[in-house]
N, C-alpha and C positions, 0 to 999 in steps of 0.2 A: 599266704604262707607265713610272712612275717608275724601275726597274731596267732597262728596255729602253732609257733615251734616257742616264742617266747614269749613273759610278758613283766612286765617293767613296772617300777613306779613312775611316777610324774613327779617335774619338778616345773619353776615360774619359765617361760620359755624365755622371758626378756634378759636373762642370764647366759645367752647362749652364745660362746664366742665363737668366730668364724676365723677360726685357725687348727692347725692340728692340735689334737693334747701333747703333741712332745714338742712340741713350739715354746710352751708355755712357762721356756726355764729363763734364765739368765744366763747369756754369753758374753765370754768376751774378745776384744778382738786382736789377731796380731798384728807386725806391723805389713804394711807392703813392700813391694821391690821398689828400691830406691836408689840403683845402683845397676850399671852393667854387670855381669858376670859369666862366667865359662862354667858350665859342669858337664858331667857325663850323661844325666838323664832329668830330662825336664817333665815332670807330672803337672797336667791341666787338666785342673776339675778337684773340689777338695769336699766331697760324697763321700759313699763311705768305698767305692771303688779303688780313688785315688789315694787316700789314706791306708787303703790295705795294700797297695803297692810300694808305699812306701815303709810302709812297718815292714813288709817283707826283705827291702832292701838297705838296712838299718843296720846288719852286722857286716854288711859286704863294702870293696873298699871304692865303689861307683862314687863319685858326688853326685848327690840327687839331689833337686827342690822339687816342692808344689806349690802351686801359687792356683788362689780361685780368686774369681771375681766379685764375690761376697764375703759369708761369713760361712767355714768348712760346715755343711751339712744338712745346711737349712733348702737346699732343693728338695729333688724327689725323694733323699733318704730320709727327709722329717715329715714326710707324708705316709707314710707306708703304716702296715698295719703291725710293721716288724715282728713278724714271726721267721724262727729259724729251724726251720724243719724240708723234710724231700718228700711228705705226702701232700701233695702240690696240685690237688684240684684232678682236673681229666686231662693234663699236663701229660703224664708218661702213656695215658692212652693214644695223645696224638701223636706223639714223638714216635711209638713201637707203629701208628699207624702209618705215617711216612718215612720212615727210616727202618723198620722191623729190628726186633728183640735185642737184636745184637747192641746196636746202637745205643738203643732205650736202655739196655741193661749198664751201659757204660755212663752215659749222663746219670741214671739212676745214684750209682758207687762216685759220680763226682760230685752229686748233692749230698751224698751222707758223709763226705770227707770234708765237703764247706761246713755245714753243719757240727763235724765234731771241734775242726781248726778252730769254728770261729767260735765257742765256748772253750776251748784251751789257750787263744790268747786272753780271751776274756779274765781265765785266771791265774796265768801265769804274769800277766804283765799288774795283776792284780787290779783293774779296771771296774770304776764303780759306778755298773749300769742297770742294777733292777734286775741281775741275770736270773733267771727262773725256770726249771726244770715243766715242762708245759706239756699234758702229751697231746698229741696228735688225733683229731678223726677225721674221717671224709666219710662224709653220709651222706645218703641219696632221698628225696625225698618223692620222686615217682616211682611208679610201680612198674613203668616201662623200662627204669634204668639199673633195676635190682642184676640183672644179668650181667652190664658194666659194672658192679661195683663188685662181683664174684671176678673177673676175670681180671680184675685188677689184685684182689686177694692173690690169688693164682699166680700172679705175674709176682708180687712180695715174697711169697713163699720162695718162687723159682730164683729167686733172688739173695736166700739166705736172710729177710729180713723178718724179724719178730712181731708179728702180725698179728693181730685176734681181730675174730669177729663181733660185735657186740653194737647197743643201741645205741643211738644219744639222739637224747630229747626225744626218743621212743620213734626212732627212722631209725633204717639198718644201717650200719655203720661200720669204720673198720678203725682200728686205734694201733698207735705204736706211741713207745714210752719214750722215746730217745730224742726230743725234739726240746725248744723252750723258745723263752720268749724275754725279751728284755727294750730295756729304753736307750732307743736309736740317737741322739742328740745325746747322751751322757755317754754315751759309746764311743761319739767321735771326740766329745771335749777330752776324754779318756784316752785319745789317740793323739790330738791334737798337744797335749800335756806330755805327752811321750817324747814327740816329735817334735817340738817346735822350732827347734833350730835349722829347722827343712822347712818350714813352712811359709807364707808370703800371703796373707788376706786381701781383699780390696785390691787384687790385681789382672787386670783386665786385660786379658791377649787382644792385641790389637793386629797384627802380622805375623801370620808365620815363611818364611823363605829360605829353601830348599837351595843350602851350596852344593859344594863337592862332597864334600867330609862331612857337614855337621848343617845344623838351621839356623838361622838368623831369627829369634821370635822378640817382636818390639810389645813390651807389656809396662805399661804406664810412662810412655816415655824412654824409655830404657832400653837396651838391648840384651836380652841374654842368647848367649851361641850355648846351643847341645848336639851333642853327637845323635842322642839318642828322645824321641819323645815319647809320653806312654798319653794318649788321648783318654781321659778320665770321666769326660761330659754325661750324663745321660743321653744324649743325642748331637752327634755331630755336627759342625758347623758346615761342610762340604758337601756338595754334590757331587763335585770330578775328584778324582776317579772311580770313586768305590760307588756312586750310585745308591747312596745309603736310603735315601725316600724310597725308592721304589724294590727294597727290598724287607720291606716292614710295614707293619701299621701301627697307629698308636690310639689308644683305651684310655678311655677319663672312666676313673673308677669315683663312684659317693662314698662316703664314709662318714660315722659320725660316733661320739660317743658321749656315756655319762656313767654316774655313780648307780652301782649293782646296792641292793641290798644282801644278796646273800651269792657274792662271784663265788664262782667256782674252779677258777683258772687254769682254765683249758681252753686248747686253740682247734676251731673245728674248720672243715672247710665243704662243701660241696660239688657232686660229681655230675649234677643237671646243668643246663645249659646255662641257666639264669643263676647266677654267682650270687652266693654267699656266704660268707668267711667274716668269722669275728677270733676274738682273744681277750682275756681280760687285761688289765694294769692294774694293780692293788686292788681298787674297789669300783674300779671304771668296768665296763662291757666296752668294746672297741667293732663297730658292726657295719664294714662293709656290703654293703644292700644294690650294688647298680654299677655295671661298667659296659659302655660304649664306644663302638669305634669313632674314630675322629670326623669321618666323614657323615657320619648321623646327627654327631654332638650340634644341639643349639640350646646353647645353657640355659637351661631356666632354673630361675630359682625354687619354682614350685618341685623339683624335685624332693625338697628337702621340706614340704610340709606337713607330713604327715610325720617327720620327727621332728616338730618342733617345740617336745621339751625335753633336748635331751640338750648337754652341756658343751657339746662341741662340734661344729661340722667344717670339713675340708672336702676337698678332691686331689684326687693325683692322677698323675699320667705313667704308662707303661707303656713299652716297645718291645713289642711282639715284632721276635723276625718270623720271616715267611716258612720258615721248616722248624720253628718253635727251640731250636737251640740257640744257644748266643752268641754273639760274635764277641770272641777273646785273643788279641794275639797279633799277628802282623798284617796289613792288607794286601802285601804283597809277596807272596810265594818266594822270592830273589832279592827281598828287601826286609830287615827287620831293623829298619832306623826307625820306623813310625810304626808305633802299636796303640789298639784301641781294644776299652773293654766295652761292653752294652748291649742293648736286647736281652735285658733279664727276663723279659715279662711281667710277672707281678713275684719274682721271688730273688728279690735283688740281693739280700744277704749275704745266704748260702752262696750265689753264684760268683758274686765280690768277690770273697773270701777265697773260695778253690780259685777262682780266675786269679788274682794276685800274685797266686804261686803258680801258675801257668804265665803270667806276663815275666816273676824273676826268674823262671828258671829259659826263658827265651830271651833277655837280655843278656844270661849267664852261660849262655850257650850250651847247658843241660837237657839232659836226655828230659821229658815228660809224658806221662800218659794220655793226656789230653788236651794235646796242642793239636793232633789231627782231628781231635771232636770239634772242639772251638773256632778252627782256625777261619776267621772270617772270606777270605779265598775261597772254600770250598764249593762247589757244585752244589746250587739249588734246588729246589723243585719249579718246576715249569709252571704246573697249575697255579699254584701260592704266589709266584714273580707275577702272573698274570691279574692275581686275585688281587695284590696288595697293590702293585703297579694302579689298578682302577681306585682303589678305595683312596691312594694318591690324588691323581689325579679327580676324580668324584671331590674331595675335602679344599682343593683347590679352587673349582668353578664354583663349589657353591659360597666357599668364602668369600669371592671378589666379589659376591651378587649381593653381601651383605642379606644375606635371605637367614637369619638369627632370632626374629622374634622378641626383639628387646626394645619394648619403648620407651626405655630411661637411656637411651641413647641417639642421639641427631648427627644423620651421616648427611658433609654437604664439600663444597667445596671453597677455599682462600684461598688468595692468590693463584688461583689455580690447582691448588694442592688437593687432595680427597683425605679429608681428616674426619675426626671420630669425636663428638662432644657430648662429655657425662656432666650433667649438673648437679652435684649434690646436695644433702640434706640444708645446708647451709647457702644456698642457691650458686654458689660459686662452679665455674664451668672451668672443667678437664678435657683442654682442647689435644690431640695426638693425631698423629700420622696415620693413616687407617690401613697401613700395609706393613707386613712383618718384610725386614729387612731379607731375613735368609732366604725367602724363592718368592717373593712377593705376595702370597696371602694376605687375604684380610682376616681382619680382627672381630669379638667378640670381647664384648666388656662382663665382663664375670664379677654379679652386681653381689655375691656370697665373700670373695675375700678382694675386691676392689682391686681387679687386676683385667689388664687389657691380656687376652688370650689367643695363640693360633690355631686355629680348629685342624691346623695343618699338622705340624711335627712339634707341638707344644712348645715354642717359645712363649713367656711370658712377660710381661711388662707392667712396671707399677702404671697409677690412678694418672701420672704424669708424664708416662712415656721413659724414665729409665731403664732400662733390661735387667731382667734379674732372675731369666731363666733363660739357656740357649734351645736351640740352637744357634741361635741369631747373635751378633756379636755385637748390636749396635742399638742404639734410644732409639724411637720412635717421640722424641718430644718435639712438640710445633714450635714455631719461629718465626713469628709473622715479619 
């Protein structure tokens, strides 16, 4: 299919860096927390989740900070293929299929509001991020799926959305104007410039503890007390109480891109089972080609050989909840001291953006429309608990068996320990812990961007065992 819908020039493959293309800027950093302090609401995770929660609450008289454990952005929002649009795959056909029309129509009207906020902060705060008017297709490329892609039509129209029928790349197709696409890492430096007097880099929660009134959370030494926290992570660090593993799975999506000769700049997506969804940047093509649940995933490189001359390749992970809405808002029905956003799926922008203003207006104790959609509390589906529960558990047993398929990696035992050693180009050995701290998985050394990986709920770790993706709060670095 991939040779049948496009075709490319070539370029040397030995040029091809293994990082995202929006990696590829200059950052810089702010300072950390260096100091106890009191505020009203403490944001952890600095994505583009937890930055739009804060930009949200910027005119209001809360004291807020964010503090991330890196540098704000560079997780899963600098992997994405950052498109900002609500024609979103076969996304509202599963939604109307476990939840029916009502529902679907609602999350529908709450991506097209993400969508338009996040191109009006875009210009009003005057933010200079590549922003680009994009339009939208989802095209189907079997002949068995041409009826989903009518009834999907059907369901736009019933909708009041501006829909046409028409081809691309000579597949039936459906377009809408009202979408775009811009550069995710200028977006945040863009937000991080706004804000910065809220913000706290290089700062690592290390404890959080639950008083009467307010939490005790110890980040780099330090203590800060908040009444209120907005959890911001792509993926939680806790199991108790919300049970967040077994109510999700998580998808390693490929990606890769290079220079178009003749872009076209439009962002398309697919309604078949087998995902593909590109966008251009200036003169890049941007073409995600492969995504996998966690429990299948045994990384190989060879995924990525038949693009090997294209200018850049990553992966990212996405958290699909199990009834394919996201969890935005409080986890507990009788408690809104602790709020979480997450489980985008793969359309994290748009969902960010509307979720932000669903998290200020429940810190603000305002009326919204879609805090009963979001509200992570809600009643599941049984089938999907059952489904995602196994695909858990499944990514668990096979992890500890070290069963990955990677001979550039020697699993053995020190002291007793069960460590993981990668020798590199340079013969020098990357000895690590061969278990992710947050529910004990093993590891996967991910020989494309040199990072130790959880096939579990996507914690990642550098070549040496620092953390530098959660959900995990802690190094996996050896200590003889």
């Amino acid at each position: 299919m991939f040779k049948k819908i496009f075709s490319f020039h070539t370029i040397d493959g030995d040029d091809m860096k293994s990082m995202s293309i929006w990696q590829d800027i200059q950052s810089t950093s702010l300072n950390p927390v260096s100091k106890n302090m009191n505020v009203d609401v403490l944001i952890i995770g600095g994505g583009v989740s937890g930055l739009s929660v804060l930009c949200q609450l910027k005119n209001y008289s809360l004291k807020t900070i964010l503090v991330e454990r890196g540098l704000c952005g560079y997780g899963v929002t600098s992997k994405s293929t950052a498109k900002i649009t609500y024609l979103q795959g076969s996304l509202l056909e599963k939604i109307r299929k476990f939840h029916g029309e009502d529902i679907a129509s609602r999350y529908l009207q709450a991506e097209r509001d993400g969508v338009f906020l996040l191109q009006k902060i875009i210009k009003e705060e005057k933010i200079l991020c590549d922003l680009e008017s994009s339009p939208s297709y989802l095209f189907c490329t079997q002949e068995e799926n041409f009826e989903r892609l009518q009834k999907e039509y059907d369901f736009l129209l019933k909708n009041q959305v501006k829909v046409v029928k028409t081809r691309f790349q000579g597949k039936p197709a459906l377009k809408i104007e009202d979408s775009y696409t811009f550069h995710p890492l200028k977006y945040i430096q863009g937000l991080k410039k706004l804000l910065k007097e809220h913000i706290f880099e290089n700062s690592k929660v290390e404890k959080i503890v639950k008083k009467d009134s307010f939490y005790e959370v110890l980040i780099n030494g330090y203590t800060i007390r908040a009444k209120k926290i907005v959890l911001a992570t792509h993926y939680p660090y806790f199991l108790k109480p919300f049970l967040f593993p077994f109510k999700n799975h998580v998808e390693t999506s490929y990606v890769v891109a290079r220079k178009e000769d003749n872009p076209s700049h439009v962002n398309a997506i697919n309604i078949d089972e087998s995902v593909v969804s590109l966008r251009y940047y200036q003169d890049y093509l941007i073409y995600l080609f492969h995504s996998e649940t966690a429990s299948k995933r045994s990384f190989l490189k060879e995924r990525f050989e038949k693009f090997s001359s294209w200018d850049y390749e990553w992966t990212n992970k996405d958290v699909i909840t199990n009834d394919y809405i996201p969890f935005i808002g409080s986890l507990n029905k009788q408690d809104d001291s602790f709020l979480f956003l997450g489980g985008y799926g793969t359309w994290g922008f748009s969902n960010a953006t509307i979720g932000s203003v669903v998290i200020k207006d429940i810190l603000l104790e305002k009326h919204n429309p879609y805090i009963s959609l979001f509200a992570p509390y809600r009643k599941l589906k049984f089938e999907r608990l059952l489904t995602d529960s196994f695909c858990t558990i499944e990514a668990i047993v096979k992890s500890t068996k070290n069963n990955v398929n990677n001979q550039e990696v020697i699993y053995k035992k020190i002291d007793n320990q069960d460590v993981a050693i990668y020798i590199d180009e340079n013969k020098k050995e990357h000895i690590v812990l061969n278990q992710c701290p947050h529910m004990k998985c093993g590891l996967v050394f991910n020989p494309l961007e040199k990072t130790w990986d959880c096939l579990c709920h996507g914690s990642r770790f550098s070549i040496d065992g620092k953390c530098i993706e959660g959900p995990s709060n802690l190094d996996i670095s050896f200590k003889k």
